[in-house]
LODOLUM-39811 format. One record per residue: y negated, x negated, z of N, C-alpha, C, O, CB in turn. Coordinates in steps of 0.02 Angstrom, whole numbers, plus 50000, padded with zeros to 5 digits. Glycine has a CB too. Example, Ala and Ser with C-alpha at 12.3 -4.5 7.8 and 13.67 -1.06 7.14 Angstrom:
BEGIN
502844934050390502254938550390501654934050390501664928850423502244943550452;501124935850354500534931650357499984935550394499434933050402500304929650286;
//
This chain:
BEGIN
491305231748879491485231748950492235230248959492425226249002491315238548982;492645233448919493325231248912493605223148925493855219948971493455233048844;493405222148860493385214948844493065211548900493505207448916493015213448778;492685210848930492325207548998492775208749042493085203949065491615210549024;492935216149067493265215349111493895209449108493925204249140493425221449120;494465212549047494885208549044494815200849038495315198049061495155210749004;494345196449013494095190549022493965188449075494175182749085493685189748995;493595191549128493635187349211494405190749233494755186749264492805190449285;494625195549225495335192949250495755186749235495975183149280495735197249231;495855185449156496345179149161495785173349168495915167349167496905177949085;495245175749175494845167649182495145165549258495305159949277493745167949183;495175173949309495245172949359495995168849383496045164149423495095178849380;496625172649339496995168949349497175161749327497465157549361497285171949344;496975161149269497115151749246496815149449304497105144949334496655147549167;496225152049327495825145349406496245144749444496365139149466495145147449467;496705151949470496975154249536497745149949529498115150049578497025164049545;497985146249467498495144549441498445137049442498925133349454498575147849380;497805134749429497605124849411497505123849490497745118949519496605121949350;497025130349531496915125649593497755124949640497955119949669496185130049649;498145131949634498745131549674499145125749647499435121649682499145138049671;499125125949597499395120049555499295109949566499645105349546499045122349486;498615110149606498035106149605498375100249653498545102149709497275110249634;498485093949637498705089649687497975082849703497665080149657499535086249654;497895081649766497465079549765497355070849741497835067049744497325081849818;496705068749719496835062749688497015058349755496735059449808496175060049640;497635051849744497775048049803497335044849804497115042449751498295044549811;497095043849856496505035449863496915030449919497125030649977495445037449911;496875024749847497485018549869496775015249880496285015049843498215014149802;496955011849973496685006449990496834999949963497414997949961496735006450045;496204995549935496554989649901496154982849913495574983349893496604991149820;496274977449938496074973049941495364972349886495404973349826496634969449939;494554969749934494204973249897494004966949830493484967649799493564976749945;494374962249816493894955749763494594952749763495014952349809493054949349803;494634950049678494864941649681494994936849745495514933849761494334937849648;494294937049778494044932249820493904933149889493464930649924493554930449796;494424937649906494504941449969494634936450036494404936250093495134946749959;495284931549985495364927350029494874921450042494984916650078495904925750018;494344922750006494064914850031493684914450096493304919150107493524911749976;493704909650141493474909150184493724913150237493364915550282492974909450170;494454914050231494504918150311494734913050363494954907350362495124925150313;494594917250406494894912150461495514917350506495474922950532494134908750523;496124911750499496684912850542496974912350613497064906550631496964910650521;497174917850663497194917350712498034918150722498424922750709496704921250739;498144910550754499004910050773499404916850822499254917450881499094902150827;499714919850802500074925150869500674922850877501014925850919500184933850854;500894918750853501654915650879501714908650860501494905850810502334919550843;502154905650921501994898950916503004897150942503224899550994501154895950980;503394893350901504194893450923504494886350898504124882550867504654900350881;504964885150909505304879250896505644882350836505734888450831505764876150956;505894876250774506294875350755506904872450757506924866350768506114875050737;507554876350745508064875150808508574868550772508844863950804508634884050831;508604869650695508954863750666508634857350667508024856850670509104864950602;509034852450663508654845750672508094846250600507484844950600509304837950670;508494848350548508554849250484508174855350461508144857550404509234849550468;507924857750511508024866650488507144868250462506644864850475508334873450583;507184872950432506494876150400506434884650400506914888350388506454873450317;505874886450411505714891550414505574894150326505104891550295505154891250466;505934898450297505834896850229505534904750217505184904450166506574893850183;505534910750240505254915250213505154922550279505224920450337505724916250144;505104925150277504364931050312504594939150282504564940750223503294928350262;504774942550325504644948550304504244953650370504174950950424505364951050275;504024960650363503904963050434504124970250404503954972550350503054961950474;504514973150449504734981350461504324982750516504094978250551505604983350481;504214990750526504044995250568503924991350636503364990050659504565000550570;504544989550663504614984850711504574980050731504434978950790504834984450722;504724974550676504864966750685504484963750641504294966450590505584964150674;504344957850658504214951950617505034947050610505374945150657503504947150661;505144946450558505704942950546505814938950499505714940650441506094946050542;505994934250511506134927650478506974923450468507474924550502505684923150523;506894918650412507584915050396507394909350413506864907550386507894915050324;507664905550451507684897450473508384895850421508934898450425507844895650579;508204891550381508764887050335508764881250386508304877450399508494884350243;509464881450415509624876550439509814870750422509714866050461509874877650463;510094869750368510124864650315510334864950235510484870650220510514860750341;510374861550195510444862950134511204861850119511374859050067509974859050094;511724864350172512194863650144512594870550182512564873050238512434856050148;513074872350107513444879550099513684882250164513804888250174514094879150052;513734877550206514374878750270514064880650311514374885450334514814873050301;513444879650348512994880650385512824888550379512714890950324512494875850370;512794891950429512434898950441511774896850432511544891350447512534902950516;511504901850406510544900650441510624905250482511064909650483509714902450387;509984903750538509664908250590509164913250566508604911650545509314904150641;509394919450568508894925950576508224926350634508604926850682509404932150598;507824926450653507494928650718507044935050699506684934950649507014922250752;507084940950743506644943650740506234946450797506394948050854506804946750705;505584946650760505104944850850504714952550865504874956250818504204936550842;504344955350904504414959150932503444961150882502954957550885504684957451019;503514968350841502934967150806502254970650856501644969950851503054970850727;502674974550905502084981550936502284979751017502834977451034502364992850905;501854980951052502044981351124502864984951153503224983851202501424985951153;502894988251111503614993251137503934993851090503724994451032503565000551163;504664993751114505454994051049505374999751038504905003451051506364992651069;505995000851008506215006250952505975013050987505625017550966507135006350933;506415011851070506425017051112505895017251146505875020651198506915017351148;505325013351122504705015251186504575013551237504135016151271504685020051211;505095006451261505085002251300504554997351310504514993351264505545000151291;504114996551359503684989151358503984983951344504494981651371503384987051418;503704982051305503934972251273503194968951258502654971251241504514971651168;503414963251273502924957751259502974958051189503504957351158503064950451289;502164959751155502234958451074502194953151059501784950051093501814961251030;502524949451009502714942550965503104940651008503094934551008502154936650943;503584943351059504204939351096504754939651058504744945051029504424941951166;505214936651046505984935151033506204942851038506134945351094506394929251096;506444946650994506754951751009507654951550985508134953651018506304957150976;507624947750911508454947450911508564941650888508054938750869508874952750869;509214937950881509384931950834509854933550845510074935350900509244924950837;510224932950769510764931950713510894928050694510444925450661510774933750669;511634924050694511784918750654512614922850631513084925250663511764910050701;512474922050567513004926250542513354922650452513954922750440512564935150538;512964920450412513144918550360512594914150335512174912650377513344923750321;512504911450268512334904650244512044910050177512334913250134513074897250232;511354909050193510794913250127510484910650098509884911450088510294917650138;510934905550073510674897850011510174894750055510274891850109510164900149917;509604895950022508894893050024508394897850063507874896750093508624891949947;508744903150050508264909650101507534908650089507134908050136508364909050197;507314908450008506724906750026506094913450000505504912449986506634898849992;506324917749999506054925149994506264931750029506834933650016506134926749934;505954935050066506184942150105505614947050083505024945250074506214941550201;505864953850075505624961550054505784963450098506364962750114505854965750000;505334966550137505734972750182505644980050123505194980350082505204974650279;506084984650131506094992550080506244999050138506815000750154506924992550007;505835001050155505775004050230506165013550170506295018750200504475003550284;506225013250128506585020150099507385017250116507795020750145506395022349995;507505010950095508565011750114508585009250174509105009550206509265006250062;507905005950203508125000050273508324995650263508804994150298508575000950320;508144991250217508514986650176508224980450196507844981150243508484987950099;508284974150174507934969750178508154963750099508734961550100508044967450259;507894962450065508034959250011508114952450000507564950949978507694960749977;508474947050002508244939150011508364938549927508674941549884508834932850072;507894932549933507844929249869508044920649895507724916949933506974930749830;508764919249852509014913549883508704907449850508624902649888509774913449878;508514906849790508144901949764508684897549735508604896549675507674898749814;509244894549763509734890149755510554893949733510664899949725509714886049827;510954889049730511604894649707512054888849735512594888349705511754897649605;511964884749781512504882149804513094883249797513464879149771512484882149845;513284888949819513774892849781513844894049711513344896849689513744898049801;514214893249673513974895449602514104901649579513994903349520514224891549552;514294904549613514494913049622513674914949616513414916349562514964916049716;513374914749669512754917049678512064916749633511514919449644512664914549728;512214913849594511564908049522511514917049513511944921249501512044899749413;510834917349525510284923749495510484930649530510444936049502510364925049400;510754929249606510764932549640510394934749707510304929549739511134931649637;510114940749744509874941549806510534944249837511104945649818509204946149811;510194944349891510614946649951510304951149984509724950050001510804941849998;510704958650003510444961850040510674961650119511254960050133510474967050011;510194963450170510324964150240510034969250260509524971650234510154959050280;510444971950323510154978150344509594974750397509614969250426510764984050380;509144979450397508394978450430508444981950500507944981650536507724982350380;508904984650518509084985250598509454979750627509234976250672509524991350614;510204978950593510544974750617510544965450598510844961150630511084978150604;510164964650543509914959450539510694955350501510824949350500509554957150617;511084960650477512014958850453511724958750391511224961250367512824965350467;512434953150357512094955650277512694963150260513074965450303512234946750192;512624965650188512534970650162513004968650091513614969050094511754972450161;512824967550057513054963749993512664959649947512084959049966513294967849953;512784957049899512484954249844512104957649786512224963549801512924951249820;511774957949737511604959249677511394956749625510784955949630511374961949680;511624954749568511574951149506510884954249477510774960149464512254952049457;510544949649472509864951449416509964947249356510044950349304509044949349446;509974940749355510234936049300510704930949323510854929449381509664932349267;510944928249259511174922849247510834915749214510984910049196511614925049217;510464918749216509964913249171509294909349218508964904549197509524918549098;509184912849286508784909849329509084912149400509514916649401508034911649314;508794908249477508584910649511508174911749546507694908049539508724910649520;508114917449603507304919649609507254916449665507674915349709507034927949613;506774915249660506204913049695505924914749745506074911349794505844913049668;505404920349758505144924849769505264930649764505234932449705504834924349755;505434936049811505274944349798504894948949853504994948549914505994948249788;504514952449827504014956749852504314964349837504724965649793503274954949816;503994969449887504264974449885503534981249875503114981349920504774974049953;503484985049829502814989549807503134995649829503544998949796502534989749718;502904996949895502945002249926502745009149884503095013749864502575000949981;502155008049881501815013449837502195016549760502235022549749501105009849817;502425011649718502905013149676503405010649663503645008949609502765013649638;503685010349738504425009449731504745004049658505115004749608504685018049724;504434999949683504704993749635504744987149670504504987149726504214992449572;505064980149645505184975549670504804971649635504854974049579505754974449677;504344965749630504264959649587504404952449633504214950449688503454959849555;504804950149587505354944049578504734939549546504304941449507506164945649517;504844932749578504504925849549505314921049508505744920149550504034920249639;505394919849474506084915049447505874909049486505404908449524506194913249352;506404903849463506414896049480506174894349412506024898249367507204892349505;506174887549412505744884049353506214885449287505974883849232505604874749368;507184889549293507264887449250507214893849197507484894449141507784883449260;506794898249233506414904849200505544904349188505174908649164506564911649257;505364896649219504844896649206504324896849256503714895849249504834900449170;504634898149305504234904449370503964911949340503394913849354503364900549408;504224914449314503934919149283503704924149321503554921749376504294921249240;503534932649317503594936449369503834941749329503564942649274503004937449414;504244945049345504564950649318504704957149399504954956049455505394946849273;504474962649373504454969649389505224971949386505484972049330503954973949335;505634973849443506054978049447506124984149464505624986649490506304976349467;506634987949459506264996449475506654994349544506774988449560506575006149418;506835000549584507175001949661508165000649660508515000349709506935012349684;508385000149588508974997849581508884990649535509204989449485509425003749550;508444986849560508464977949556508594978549461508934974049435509384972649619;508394982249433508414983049357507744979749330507244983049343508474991149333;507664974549300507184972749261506624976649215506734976949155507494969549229;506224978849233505704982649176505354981049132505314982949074505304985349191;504954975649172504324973349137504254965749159504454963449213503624978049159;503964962649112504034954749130503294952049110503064951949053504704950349080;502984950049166502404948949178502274941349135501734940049109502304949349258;502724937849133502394930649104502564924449138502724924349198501614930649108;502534919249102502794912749147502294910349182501764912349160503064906649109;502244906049238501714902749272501754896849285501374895549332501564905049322;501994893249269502244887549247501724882149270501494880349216502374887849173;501474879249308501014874749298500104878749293499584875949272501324870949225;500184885749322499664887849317499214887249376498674890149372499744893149298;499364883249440499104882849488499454876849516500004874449503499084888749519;498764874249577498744867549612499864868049631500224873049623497964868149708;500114860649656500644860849681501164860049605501004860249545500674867649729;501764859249633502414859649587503044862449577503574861049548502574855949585;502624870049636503294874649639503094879149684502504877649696504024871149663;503284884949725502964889549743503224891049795503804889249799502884893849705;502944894849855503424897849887503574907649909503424910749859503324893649942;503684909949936503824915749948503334921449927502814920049958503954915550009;503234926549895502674932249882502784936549896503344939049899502454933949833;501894940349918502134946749944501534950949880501094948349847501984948050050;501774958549883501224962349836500714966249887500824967449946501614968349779;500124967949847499814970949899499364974149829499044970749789499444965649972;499464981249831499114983649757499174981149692499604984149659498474983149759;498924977249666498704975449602498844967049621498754962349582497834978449580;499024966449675498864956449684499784955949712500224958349747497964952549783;499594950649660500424945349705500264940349705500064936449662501234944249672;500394940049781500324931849844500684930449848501224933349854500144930649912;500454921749847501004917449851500754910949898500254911049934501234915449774;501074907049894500714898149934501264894449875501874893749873501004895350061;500714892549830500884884249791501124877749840500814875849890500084880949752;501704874949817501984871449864501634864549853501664862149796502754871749861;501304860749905500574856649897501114850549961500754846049983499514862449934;501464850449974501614848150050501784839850013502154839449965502434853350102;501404832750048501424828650013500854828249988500464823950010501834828949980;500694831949943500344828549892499384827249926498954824249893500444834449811;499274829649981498744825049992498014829849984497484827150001498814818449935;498014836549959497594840449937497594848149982497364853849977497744840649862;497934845050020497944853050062498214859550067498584860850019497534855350058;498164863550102498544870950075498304874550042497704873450042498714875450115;498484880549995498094884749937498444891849964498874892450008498294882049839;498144896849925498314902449918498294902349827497974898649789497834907549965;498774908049811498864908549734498804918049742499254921449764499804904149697;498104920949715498334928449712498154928249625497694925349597497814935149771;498774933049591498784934749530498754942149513499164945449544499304931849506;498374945549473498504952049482498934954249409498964951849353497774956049499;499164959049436499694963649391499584964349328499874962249279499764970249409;498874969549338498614972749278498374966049218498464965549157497904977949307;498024961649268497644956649181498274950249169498304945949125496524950449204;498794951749232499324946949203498914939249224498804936249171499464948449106;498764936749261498344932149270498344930149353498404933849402497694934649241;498264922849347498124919249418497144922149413496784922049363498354907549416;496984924249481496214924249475495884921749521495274922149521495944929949470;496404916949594496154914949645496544911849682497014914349713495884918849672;496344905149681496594899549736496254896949781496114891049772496794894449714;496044899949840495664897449888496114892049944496684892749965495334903849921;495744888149953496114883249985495914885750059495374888150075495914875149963;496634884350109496524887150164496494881650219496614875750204497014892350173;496264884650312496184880150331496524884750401496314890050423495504876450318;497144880350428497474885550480496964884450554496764888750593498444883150495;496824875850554496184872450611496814868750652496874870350711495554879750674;497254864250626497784860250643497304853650636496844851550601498504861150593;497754851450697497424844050692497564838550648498124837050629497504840950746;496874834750627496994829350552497564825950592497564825250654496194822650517;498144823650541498544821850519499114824350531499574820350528498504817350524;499294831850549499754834350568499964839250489499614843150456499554837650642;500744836650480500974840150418501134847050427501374849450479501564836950391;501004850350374501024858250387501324859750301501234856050253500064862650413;501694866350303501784866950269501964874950257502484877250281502054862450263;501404880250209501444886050224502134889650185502304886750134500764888750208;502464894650202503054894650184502954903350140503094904650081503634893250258;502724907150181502814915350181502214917750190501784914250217503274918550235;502094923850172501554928150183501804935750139502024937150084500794924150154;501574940350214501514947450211500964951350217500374949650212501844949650249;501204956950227500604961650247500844965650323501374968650334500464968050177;500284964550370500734967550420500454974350430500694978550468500784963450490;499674975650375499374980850378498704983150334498284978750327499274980750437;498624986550318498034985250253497544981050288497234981450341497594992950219;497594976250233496804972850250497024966650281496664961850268496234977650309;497644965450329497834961150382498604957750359499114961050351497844965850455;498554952750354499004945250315499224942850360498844939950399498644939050275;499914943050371500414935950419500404930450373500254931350314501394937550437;500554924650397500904919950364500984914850412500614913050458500614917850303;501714912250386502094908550444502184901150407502334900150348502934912750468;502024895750468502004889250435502374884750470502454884650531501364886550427;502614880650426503064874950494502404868850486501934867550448504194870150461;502644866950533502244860850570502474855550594502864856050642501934862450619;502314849650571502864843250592502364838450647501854835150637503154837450507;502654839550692501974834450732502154826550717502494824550670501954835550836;501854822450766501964814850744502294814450818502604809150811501174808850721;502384815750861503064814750922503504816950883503994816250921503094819251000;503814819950817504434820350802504604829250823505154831150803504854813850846;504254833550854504374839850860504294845050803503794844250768504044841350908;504594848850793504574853150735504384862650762504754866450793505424851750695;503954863350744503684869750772503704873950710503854871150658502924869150808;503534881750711503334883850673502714888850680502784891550734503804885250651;502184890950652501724895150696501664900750649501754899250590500984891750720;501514907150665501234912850625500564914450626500234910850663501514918250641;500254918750596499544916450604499394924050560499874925650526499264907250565;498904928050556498754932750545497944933050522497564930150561498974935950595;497764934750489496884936850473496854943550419497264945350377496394929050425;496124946650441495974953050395495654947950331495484942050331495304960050435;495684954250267495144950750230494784958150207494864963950229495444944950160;494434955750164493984962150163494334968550127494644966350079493274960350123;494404975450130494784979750111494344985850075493884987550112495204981350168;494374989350014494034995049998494425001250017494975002949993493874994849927;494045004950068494345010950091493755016050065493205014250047494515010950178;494025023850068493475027950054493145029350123493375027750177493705034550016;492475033050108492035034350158492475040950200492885044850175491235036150125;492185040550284492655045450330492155049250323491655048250289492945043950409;492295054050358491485057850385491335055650446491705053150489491455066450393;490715057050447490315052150497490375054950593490255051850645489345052750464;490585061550581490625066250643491395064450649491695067850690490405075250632;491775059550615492505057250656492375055350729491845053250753492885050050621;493125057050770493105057650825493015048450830493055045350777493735062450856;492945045750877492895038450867493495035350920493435036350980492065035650886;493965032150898494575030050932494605024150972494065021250981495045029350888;495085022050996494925016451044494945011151004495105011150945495365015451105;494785006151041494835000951013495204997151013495544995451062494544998951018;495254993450931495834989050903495944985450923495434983750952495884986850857;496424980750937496424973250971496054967950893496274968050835497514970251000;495534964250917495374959450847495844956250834496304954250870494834954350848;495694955050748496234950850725495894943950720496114939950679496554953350655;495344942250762495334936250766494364935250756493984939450731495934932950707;494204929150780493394928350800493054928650741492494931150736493174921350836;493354926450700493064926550628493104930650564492834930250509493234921850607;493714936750606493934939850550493764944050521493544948350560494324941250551;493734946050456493314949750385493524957350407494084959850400493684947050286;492984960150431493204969650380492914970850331492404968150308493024977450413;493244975150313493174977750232492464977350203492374975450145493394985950223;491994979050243491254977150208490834970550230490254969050214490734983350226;491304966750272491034960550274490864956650224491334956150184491344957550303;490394953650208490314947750159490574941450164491094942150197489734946250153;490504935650148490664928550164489734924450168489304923550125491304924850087;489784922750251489224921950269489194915250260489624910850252489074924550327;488254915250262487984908050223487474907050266486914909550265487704908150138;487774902150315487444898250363487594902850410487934907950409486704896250355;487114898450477487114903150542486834910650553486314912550525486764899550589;487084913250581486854921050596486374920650676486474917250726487714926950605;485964924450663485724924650741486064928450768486504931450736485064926550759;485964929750848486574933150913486354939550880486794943450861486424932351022;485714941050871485584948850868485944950350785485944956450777484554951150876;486144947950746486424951150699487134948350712487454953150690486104950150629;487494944850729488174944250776488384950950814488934953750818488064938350836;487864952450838488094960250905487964966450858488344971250860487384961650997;487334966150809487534972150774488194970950725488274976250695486914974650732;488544967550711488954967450658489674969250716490144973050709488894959250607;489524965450762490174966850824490224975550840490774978050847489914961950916;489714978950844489534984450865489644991250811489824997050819488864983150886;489404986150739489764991650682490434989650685490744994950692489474991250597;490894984450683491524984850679491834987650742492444987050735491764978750662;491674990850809491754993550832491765001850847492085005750882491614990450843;491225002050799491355009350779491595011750721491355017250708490865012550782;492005009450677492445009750632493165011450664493435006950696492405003550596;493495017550657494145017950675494815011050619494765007350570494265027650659;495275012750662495805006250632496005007250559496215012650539496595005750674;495935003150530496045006550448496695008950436496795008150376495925001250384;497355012150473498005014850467497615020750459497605024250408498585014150525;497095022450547497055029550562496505032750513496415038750505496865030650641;496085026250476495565029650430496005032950380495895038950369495005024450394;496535029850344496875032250271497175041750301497055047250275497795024650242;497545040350358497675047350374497215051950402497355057950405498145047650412;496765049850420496085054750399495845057650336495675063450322495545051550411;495875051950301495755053350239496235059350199496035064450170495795046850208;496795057350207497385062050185497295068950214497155073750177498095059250207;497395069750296497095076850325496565079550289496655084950260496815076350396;495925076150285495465078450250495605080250184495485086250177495015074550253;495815077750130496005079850059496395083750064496335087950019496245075750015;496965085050112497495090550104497215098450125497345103750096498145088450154;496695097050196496265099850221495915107250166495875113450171495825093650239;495675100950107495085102350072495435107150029495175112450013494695096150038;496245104550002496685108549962496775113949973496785118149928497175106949957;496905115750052496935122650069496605126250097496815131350124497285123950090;495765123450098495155127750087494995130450027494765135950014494625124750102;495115126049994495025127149892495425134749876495235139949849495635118849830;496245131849915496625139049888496435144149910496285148549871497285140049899;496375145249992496045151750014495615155449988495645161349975495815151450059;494785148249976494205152049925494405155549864494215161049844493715147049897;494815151249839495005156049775495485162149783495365166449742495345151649720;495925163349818496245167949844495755173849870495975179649871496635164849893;495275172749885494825175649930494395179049851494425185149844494355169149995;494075175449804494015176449744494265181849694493995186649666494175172049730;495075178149695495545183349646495445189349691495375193949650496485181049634;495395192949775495495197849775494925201749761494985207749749495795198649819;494295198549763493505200449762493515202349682493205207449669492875193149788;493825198949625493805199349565494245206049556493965210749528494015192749533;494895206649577495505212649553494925220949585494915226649562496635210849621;494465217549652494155223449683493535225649609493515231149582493715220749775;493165220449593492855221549551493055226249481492925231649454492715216149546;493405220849474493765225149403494085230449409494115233049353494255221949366;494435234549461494475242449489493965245249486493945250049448494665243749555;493445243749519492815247549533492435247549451491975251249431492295242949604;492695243349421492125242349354492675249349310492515254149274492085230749299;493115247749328493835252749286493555260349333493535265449299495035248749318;493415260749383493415267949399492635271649358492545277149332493425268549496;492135265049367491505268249330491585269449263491365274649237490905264149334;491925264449228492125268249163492405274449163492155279249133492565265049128;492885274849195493105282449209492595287749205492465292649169493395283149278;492355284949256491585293149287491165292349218491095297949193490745290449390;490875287649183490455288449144490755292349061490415295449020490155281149144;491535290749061491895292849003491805301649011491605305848970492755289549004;492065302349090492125309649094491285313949095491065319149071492605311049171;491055309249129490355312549110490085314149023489745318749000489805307149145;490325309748999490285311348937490365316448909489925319348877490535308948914;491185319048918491605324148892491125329848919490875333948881492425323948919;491015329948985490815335349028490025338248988489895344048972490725331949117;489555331748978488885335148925489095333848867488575331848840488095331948928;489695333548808489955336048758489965342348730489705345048682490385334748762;490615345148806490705351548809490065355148833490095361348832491255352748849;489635352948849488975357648886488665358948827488455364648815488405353748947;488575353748784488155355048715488305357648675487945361248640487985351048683;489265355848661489865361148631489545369248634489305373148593490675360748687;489675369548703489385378548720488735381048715488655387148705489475381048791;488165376548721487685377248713487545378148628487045380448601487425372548750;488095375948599487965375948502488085381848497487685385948475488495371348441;488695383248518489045390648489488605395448514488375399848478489865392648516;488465394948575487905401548592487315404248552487105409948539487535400048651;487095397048536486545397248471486815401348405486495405848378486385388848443;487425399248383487545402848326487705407448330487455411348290487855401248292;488235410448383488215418748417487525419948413487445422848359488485420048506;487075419348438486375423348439485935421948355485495425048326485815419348517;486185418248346485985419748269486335422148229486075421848174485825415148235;486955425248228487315428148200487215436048220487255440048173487915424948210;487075438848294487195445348312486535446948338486465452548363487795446348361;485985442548336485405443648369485195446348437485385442348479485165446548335;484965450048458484605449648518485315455648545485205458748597483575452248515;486045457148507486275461948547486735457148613486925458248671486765467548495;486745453248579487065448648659486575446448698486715443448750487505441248648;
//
């Protein structure tokens, strides 16, 4: 009994110690296939001039607030480029009504090479360019930082001397950077930590996909996106997603923005403006000689965990477009009839927005954490009650013992008194 008792005590405490201890597993939403992107279809939300005769839209980032972009106004040192950043939510900082995708700021302040990569890093407020060029020769294997309010730059930072980048993407989730080089690193992709320090170096890509050079990437889990630079050559636009883990290109779906035949396009950037949901901004050269640029947005399919089914059901999302993929959509083959059109309209309508599903999810797991602790709390005191009560019956049964010991004790000696003195006692 001893031994038992003392055994569900520390059994009790090691539990009462792993569950307080207990952090719950994260569930990272992640783009759900290789082949996520194939077949989506893109819906334009901004449509603007390009302001240099010369000028190009060369790379894409989005903060909290903005969609923001670098117009390279020309390829020479002296020239500022133009900043713009456009308006990402109905209302500013302060909660003001604004027209979303309107003009909210422009900056012309300094000359950011080639500007042909942006990170937004929402922990310093930062914004990261990847110049591609070194016009300067100061700058060869340098970014540039800018602040992500004021749209000013910030300073410089040396990664090498031996290339420059290309491309940089920013991994929210673990706070890391991955960098694409120029050809004279190979295009490689190399992993930086949150102080632009080199870690891990993913591999050259050299010729591993359609095009002859690349343009801007963003990360999204396990995948880094890019657009193979195709402009010219007669074969169209691509997507390039490579993932991390197998070190590998695993998907080039060729895309289709629905621009009219013979109008040159050329895709520059692509982000994430939300799980599941892809910007990417393209210039466009018409044949009157006008130079536009358009943004364009689509879901693709996303793996989220299951909600519970008694969620409150929220309003509804604005679509990201007539054609566009949720997460359990397939890629359909042939025509659909109306009646499976309206049920599919009707389940994606009762699906809350996938921001508000993940923080459901989180309430719920954190939820669950501190039902877990209570039960067991509730446990350890049911167990300490037990093991008192098991400790007091030992008690009563020990003393009962003693008590018909001594009864039998006296009951002996009486016997031998009466056999010793006989019937006079």
């Amino acid at each position: 009994m001893k031994w038992g008792v003392l055994a569900t005590g520390l059994i009790s405490v090691v539990l009462l110690w792993c569950i307080w201890n207990w952090k719950p597993l994260e569930v990272h939403a992640e783009i759900a296939s290789d082949d996520a992107f194939e077949g989506v279809t893109w819906e334009k939300i901004i449509e603007d001039d390009i302001e240099g005769p010369k000028g190009v839209i060369q790379s894409m980032c989005v903060t909290e607030d903005y969609i923001i972009l670098i117009e390279n106004y020309d390829d020479s040192a002296e020239k500022s480029d133009i900043i713009k950043a456009y308006y990402r939510n109905d209302t500013d900082v302060h909660g003001n009504p604004v027209d979303k995708y309107s003009l909210a700021k422009r900056v012309v302040e300094r000359n950011y090479e080639h500007g042909n990569g942006m990170a937004y890093n929402p922990k310093t407020g930062e914004i990261a360019v990847a110049l591609y060029t070194h016009l300067n020769p100061e700058n060869r294997g340098c970014i540039f930082l800018m602040d992500a309010d004021t749209l000013s730059f910030k300073k410089k930072v040396k990664i090498s001397d031996d290339y420059n980048i290309l491309g940089i993407g920013y991994d929210e989730e673990q706070d890391r950077y991955v960098i694409q080089t120029n050809v004279d690193g190979g295009y490689s992709f190399k992993i930086l930590d949150s102080q632009f320090q080199i870690i891990e170096d993913l591999g050259e890509y050299e010729g591993s996909s359609k095009g002859n050079n690349f343009q801007d990437l963003c990360v999204s889990g396990d995948y880094i996106i890019n657009f193979p630079l195709t402009l010219g050559l007669g074969i169209g636009d691509f997507l390039n997603v490579y993932s991390i883990s197998r070190r590998a290109l695993v998907s080039c779906p060729q895309l289709d923005f629905g621009l009219d035949a013979g109008t040159v396009d050329e895709p520059e950037s692509i982000c994430e403006l939300e799980p599941g949901v892809f910007a990417s901004v393209v210039n466009v050269y018409n044949g009157d000689g006008s130079r536009k640029f358009y943004i364009y947005k689509t879901m693709v399919p996303y793996n989220f965990p299951a909600v519970p089914a008694e969620e409150k059901k929220p309003e509804k999302e604005e679509p990201a477009g007539d054609a566009g993929k949720t997460e359990e959509a397939e890629p359909a083959e042939g025509a659909e009839t109306a009646a499976q059109g309206d049920a599919q309209k009707d389940a994606q309508e009762e699906k809350p927005p996938l921001p508000e599903r993940i923080k459901t999810l989180m309430k719920t797991t954190y939820s669950m954490k501190t039902i877990m602790k209570t039960a067991l709390i509730i446990f350890f005191a049911l167990d300490i009650v037990l093991v008192v009560y098991l400790k007091v019956l030992a008690i009563r049964r020990k003393r009962k013992r003693k008590l018909e010991k001594a009864r039998r004790e006296r009951q002996r000696i009486r016997q031998e008194i009466r056999a010793m003195y006989g019937e006079q006692l």
